[in-house]
N, C-alpha and C positions, 0 to 999 in steps of 0.2 A: 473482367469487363467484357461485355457482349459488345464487339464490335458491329458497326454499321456497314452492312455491305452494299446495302440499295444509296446511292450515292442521290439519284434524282430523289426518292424518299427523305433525305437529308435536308436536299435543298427546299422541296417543299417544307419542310417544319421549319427550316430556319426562315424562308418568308415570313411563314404563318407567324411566329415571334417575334419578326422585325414589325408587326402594328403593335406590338405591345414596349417596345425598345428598339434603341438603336444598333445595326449588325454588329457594330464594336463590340458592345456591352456583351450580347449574345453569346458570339463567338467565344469570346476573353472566360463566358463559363462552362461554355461548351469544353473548351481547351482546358480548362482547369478540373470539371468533371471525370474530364477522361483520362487525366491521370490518376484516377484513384482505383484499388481494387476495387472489386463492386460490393463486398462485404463495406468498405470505408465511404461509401456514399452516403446513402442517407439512412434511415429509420424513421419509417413513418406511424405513427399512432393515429388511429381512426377510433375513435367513440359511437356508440351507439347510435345517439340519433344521428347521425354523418349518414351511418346506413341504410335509417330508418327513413331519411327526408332527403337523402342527396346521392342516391347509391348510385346513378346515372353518369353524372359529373366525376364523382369519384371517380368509378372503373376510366371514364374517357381518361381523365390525367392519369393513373397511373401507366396507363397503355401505352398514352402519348410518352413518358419517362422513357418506355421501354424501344418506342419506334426513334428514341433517337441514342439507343445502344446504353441506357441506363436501367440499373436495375433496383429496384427500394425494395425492403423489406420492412413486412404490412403488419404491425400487431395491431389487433381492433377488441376492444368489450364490448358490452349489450345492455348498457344500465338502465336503458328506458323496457325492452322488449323483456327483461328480466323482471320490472315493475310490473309488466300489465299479466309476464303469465303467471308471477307469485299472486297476486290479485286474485285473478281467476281460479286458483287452486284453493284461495284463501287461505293463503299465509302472508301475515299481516309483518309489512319491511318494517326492521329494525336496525339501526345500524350502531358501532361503536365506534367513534373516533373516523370514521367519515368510511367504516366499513362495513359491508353487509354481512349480520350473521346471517350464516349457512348451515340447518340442519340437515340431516341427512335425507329427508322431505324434499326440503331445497334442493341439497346436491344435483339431485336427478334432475331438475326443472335446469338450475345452470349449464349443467351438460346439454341438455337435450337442445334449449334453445342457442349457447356458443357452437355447437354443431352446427343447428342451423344457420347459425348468420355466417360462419365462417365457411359453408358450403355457396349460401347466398354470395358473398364478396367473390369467393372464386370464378364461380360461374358468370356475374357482371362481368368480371377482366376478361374469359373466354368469351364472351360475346360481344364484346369492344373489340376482339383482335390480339389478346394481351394471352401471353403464358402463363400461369399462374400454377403455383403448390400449396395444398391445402393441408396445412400443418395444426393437429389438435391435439397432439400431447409430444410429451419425448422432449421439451424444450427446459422447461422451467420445474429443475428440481428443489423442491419447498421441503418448509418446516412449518409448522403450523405458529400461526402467530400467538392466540390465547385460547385454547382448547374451552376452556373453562367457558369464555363471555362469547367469544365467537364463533364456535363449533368447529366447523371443515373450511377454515377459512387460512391461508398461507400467504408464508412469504417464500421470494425467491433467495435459496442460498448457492442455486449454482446454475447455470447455463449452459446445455448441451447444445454445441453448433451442427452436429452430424447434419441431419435433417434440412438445415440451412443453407452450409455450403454446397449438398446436392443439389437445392435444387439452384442456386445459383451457379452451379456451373454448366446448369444446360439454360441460362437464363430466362429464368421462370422464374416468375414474383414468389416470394416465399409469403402464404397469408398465414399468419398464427395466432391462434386465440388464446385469450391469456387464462388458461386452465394448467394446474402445476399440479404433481406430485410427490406424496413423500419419497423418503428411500426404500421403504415396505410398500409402495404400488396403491398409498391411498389416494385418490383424486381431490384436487383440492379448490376451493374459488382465489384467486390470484386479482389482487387489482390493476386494470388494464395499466392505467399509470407507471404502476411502481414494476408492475414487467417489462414495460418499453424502457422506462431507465432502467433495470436491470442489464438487459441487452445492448442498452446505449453503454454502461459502463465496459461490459467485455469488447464490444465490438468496436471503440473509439470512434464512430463517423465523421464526414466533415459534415453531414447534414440532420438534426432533426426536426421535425415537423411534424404538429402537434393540429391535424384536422379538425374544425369546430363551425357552427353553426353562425356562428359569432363575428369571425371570419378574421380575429385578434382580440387583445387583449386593450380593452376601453379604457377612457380616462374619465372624468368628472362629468363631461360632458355626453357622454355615451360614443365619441368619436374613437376610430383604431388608433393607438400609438404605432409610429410607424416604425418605432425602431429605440432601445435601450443600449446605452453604453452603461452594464452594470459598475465597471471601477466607476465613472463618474457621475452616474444618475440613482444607485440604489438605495442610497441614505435618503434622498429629497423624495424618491418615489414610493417607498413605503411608509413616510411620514404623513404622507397625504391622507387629509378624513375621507374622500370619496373610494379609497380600495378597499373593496370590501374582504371580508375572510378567508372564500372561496379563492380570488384573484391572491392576495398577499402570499396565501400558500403556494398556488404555482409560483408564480415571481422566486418565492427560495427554493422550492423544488428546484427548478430551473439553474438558477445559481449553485445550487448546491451541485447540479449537474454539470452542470460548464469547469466548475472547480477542477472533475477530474479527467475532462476531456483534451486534448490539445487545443492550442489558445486559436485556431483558426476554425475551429468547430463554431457550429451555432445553433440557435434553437428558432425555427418560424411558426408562424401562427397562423392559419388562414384558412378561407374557404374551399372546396376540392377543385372549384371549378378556377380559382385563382391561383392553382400551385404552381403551375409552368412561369406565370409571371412571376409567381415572390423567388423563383431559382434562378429563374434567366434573365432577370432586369436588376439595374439599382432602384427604381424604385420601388419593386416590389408591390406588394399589394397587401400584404395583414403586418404585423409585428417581428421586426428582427429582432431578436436577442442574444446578445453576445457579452462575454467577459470583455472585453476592451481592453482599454490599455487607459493605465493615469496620464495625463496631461501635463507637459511639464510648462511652467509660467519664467518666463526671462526678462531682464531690463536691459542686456547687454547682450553681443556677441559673444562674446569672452565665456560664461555662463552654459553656451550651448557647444556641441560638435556641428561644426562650419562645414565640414566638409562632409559631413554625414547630412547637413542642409542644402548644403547645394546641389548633392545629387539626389534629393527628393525634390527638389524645386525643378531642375532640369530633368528629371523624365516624367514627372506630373506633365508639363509644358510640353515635352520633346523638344524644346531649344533650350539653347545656351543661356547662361548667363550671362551680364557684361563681365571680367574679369573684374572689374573694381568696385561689383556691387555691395561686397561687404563694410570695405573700406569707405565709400561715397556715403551708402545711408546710414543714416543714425538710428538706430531700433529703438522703439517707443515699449513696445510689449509685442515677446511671443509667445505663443502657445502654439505646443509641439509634441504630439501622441509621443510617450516615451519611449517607442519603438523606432522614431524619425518616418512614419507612412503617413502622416497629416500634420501640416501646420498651418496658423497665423497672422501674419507678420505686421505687425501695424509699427508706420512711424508718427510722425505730430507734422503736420504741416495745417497751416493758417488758422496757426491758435488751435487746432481739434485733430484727435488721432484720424489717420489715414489707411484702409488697407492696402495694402502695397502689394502682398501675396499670399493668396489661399491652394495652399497645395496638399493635392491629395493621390497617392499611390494609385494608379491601375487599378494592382492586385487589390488594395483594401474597399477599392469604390464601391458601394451596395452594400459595407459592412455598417454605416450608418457614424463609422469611424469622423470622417471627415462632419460632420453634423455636430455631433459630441467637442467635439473641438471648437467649430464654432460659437456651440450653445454655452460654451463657458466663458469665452472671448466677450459675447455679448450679455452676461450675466454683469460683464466687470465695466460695460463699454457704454455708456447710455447714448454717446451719438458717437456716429461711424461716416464717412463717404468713403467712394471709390470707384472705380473704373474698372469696366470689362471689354474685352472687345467684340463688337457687334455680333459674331458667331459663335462666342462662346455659348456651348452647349446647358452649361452651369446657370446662365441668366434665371431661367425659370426659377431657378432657388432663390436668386439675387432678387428677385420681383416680391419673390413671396417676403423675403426679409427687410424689403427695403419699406419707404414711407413718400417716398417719390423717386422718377428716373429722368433722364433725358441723353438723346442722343449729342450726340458732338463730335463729331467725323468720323472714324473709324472707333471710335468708342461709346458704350452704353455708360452713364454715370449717375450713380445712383449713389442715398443719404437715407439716415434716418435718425429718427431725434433731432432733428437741425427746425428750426421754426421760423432764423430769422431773414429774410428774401436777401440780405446783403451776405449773409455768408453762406446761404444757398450758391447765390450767383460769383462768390470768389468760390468756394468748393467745383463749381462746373468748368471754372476759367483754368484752375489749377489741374484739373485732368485733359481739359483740351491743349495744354501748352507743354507739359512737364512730359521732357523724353522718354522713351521705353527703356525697361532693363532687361528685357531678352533680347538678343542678340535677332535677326530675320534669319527665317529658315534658308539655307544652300540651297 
């Protein structure tokens, strides 16, 4: 990890960051990035047109990564600039199973122009300000996939880091273009894709990020999804008629990837000029995707670990619980990440469940964890009220989820699904009256 020595450099970036999130949030990944070796950070995949329509932005963020003692490692292809010079040469694209054959015609065109782009990338990051290594072969030793139907075209069977960990250790962006060879020194075309997962398997990161024009991955309505908990959402999300082919494949790409990553890794989606936000905020800005965690559903305390609850409730909060909150409330339905980093907590008061407590881990916040949780709670929940208090920073979720609010002294209280104004106005009575279960801060 390239440390930061320009301290005033620091603090300007983290202003610059605090209009995008709060210092908390910042910091909490600042702090968590900079435990990791710099090999264990992220892996970034850049696509052709990224290059072709966004190569400004790009170089700015990665640079910006590096001015704050981060260092990513860049594989990028060429699928559009490879379109227009195959064109131009008139060799008409063909592809198998979503690959291009390469004759040996081609070859030469694919080399010459991933030279050029990955010359192109480097040079942007040195005129942003940014160290950069320009890596065009030595990485991705290949077999060839089907000689026969697709010519000079390969897979990776093995990953050479030499070249990588050099240039990371003078912290310099490693740029590499996904060009492979066999064991006999034949050059080969490599799918940008299937060479970033490549690299993503040897190298375990906590981060990968998958640059695109798109700026995530859409739902029915052309909107970003902001965020997949695949244990809980990939059955429901690949069922859906609006994903199309192109999307369903990454989706298991991705999962298939996650599978063999540590369970803290993840995969983001976004635009170049939106990367520093989707790393250093919870809310991000394109698509988190993460392996997650199953959910677990309780009708009782007895059912759950109490004490593996409580201290998820008390450091979400930073206060105490009362001691007798177990004992006092009666739990209606929890829902509790199976890890204990997000829960639940509804009782039944005035005839209709109550939230009582939405807790969620520090570390997991921005994993979209505590979200996944909720979204299952309210799958099962058709009306809800509940209380926050005025500062909680959480509200803005609470707004978006709720169907009305209203103040009532130190508390915001908000409903949804409630229609009838008598039990509206007993739901507001019973959060303006009914004592607190945390304990006030010392």
């Amino acid at each position: 990890m390239t440390p930061v020595h320009d301290i005033e450099t620091r603090q300007t970036i983290v202003r610059l960051l605090s209009s995008m999130g709060s210092a908390k949030e910042i910091d909490q990944y600042l702090r968590r990035f900079a435990q990791l070796d710099a090999e264990r950070f992220a892996v970034v995949k850049v696509g052709g047109a990224v290059l072709r329509d966004d190569l400004d932005a790009l170089a700015s963020s990665l640079a910006f990564l590096q001015d704050v003692g981060l260092t990513p490692i860049v594989v990028h292809g060429a699928g559009p600039q490879l379109d227009e010079e195959m064109a131009a040469a008139g060799i008409e694209k063909q592809t198998v199973d979503g690959l291009r054959v390469t004759t040996p015609a081609g070859l030469a065109i694919v080399r010459r122009v991933m030279h050029a782009q990955n010359l192109r990338l480097a040079e942007a990051l040195q005129e942003a300000g940014a160290r950069s290594t320009s890596i065009v072969s030595g990485v991705f030793e290949s077999a060839y996939v089907d000689r026969e139907a697709l010519g000079l075209v390969g897979r990776v069977t093995r990953v050479e880091l030499a070249s990588i960990h050099a240039s990371l250790r003078v912290g310099s962006i490693p740029v590499i273009a996904s060009l492979g060879e066999t064991v006999d020194g034949q050059i080969v075309n490599v799918n940008a894709d299937f060479a970033a997962n490549e690299l993503v398997r040897v190298l375990q990161p906590y981060k990968i990020v998958f640059l695109t024009g798109t700026g995530g991955l859409l739902d029915g309505e052309g909107r970003v999804i902001d965020s997949i908990n695949l244990s809980t959402e990939y059955a429901h999300l690949v069922a859906q008629p609006w994903l199309t082919g192109g999307m369903r494949l990454k989706i298991e790409q991705i999962r298939d990837l996650l599978d063999v990553l540590p369970p803290a890794s993840s995969v983001s989606i976004t635009r170049p000029a939106e990367l520093a936000k989707e790393l250093f905020t919870h809310r991000g800005s394109g698509t988190l995707v993460r392996r997650g965690e199953r959910v677990l559903r309780a009708t009782s305390w007895n059912e759950l670990d109490v004490g593996r609850l409580r201290a998820l409730i008390e450091s979400a909060f930073g206060r105490r619980l009362m001691p007798d909150y177990f004992a006092r409330k009666t739990l209606h339905l929890a829902y509790v990440s199976e890890n204990y980093r997000a829960a639940v907590l509804l009782t039944f008061e005035n005839g209709m469940p109550y939230l009582d407590k939405f807790a969620v881990l520090d570390e997991a916040q921005g994993e979209g964890l505590g979200r996944a949780v909720w979204q299952v709670m309210r799958a099962e929940t058709p009306e809800l009220f509940w209380r926050s208090r005025r500062e909680n920073p959480v509200n803005g979720f609470y707004m978006s989820e709720s169907d009305g609010s209203i103040r009532r002294g130190p508390w915001q209280v908000f409903w949804y699904g409630l229609e009838d104004m008598g039990d509206i106005t007993r739901c507001i009575e019973y959060c303006g009256s009914h004592p607190p279960s945390l304990e006030e801060p010392r």
